[in-house]
C-alpha positions in Angstrom: 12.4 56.3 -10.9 11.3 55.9 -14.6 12.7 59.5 -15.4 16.2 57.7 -14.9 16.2 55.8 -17.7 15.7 58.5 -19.9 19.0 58.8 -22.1 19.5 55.1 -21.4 21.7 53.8 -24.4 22.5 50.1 -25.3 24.4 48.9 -28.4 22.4 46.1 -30.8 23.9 44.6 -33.6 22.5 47.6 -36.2 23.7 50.6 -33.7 22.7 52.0 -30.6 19.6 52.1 -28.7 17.6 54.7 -26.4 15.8 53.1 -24.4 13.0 55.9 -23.1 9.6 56.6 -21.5 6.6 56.0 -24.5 5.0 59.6 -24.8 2.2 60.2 -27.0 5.3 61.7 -29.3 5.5 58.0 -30.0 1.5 56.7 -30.4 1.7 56.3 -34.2 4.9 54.3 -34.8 4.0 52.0 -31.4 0.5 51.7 -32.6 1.7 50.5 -36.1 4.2 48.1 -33.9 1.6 46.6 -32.0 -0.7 46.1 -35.1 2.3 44.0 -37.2 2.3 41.6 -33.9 -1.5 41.2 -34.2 -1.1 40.3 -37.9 1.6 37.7 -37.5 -1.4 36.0 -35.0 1.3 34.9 -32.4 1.0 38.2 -30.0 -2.6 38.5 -28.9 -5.8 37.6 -28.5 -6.7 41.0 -29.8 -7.9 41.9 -33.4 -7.1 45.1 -34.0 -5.1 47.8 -32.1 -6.5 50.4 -30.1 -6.0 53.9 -30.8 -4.0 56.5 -29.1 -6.5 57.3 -25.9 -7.4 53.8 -25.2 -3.9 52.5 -25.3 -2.7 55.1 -23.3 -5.6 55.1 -21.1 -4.8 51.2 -20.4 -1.2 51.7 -19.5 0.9 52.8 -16.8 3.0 55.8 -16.8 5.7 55.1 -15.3 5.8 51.9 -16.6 5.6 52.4 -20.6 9.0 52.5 -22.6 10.2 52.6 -26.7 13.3 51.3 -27.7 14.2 54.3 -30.0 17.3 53.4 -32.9 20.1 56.3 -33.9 17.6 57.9 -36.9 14.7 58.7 -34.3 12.8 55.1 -35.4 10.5 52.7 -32.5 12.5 49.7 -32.8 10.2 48.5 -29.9 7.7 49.3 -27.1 6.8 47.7 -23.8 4.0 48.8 -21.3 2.3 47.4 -18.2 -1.2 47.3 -17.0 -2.7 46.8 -13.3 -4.3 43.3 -12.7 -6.4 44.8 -10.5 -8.1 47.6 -8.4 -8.1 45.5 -5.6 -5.7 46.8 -3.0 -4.4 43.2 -2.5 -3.0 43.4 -6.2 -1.6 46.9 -5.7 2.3 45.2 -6.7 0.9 43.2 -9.4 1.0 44.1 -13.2 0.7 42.4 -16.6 3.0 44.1 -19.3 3.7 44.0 -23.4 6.6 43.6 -25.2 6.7 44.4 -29.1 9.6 44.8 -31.5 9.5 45.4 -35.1 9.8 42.5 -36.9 13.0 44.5 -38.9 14.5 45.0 -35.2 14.3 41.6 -34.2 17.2 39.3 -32.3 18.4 43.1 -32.0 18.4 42.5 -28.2 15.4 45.2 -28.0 13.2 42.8 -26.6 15.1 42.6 -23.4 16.5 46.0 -23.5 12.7 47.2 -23.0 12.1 44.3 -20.3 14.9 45.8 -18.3 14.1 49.3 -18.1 10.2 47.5 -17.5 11.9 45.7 -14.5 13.6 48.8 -12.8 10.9 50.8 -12.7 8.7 48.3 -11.6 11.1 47.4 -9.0 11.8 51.6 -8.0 8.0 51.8 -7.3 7.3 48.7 -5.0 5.9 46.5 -7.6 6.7 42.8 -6.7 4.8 40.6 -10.1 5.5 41.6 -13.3 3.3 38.8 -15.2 2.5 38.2 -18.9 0.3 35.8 -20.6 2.4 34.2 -24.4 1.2 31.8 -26.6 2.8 28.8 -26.6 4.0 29.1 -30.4 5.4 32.1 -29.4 8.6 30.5 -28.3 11.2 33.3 -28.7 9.2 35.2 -26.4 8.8 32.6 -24.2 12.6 32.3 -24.3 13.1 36.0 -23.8 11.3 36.0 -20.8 13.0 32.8 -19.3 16.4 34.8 -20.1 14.9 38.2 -18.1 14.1 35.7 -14.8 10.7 34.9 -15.7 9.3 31.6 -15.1 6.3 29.4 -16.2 3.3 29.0 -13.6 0.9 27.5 -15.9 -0.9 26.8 -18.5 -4.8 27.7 -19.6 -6.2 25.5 -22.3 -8.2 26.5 -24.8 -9.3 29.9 -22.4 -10.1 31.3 -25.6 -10.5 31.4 -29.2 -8.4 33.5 -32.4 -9.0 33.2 -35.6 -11.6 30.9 -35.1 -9.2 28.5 -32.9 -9.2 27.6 -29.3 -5.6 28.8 -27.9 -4.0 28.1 -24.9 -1.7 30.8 -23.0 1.3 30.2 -21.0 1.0 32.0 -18.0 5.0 33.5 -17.2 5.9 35.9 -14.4 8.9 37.5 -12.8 8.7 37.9 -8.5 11.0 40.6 -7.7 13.9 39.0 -5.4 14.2 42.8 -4.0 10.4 43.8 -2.8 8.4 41.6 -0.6 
């Protein structure tokens, strides 16, 4: 049940962390989050970041949480998206993960995957998938650590910044549904 994780605390190296559901409370500082990992030009395929409606139009629910530090700050968001409407792909979503570049190697990152993995797990969903750029390699270590694994690679499936890039394809099968 996501409402469970509400209140859910973890110590980082700068102090402690609430880990809680992303509430439109929260749009502007996740927003600004998500456009610093678009700028850095490792994150996305995307240019610019949405705003408030579309985002939260885009994502889940029950499956959207901030990683909130001791003086009320985002230290980090993560969300998840269906794959499809197709009732074959009910169990199946691609998620986010985004940290401050101030909060990083904080242990955010897979404080947010966590709670992303429990409530995914709570309602029934068995993928959790993700598509990273290959240069991204602490998030593609981040996810090997949380039990994700690589299924593949697509070359050159599109171009940023006026440069074909290729995407790692990771994903996480739940060992409990299925």
């Amino acid at each position: 049940m996501p409402g469970r994780l509400v209140g859910r605390r973890t110590r980082d190296h700068g102090g402690t962390v609430n880990i809680t559901p992303l509430t439109a409370a929260h749009a502007g500082q996740v927003l600004d989050i998500y456009r610093l990992g678009i700028e850095e030009g490792d994150a996305t395929f995307e240019t610019e970041a949405p705003g408030w409606q579309a985002f939260d139009a885009a994502k889940l629910p029950g499956h959207r949480f901030v990683a909130v530090g001791e003086d009320a700050t985002v230290l980090g968001w993560v969300a998840a998206s269906p794959v499809s409407d197709r009732c074959a792909y009910a169990g199946v979503v691609e998620h986010s993960v985004y940290v401050h570049p101030a909060a990083r190697g904080r242990g955010v990152a897979s404080a947010l995957l966590k709670a992303l993995i429990d409530s995914t797990e709570a309602a029934g969903i068995w993928t959790v998938q993700s598509g990273i750029f290959p240069e991204n390699t602490a998030s593609l270590a981040l996810h090997e650590r949380a039990g994700f694994r690589v299924i593949g690679i697509r070359e050159r499936i599109g171009r940023h910044r006026g440069v074909w890039r290729d995407v790692v394809l990771v994903e996480r099968r739940s060992p409990a549904i299925g």
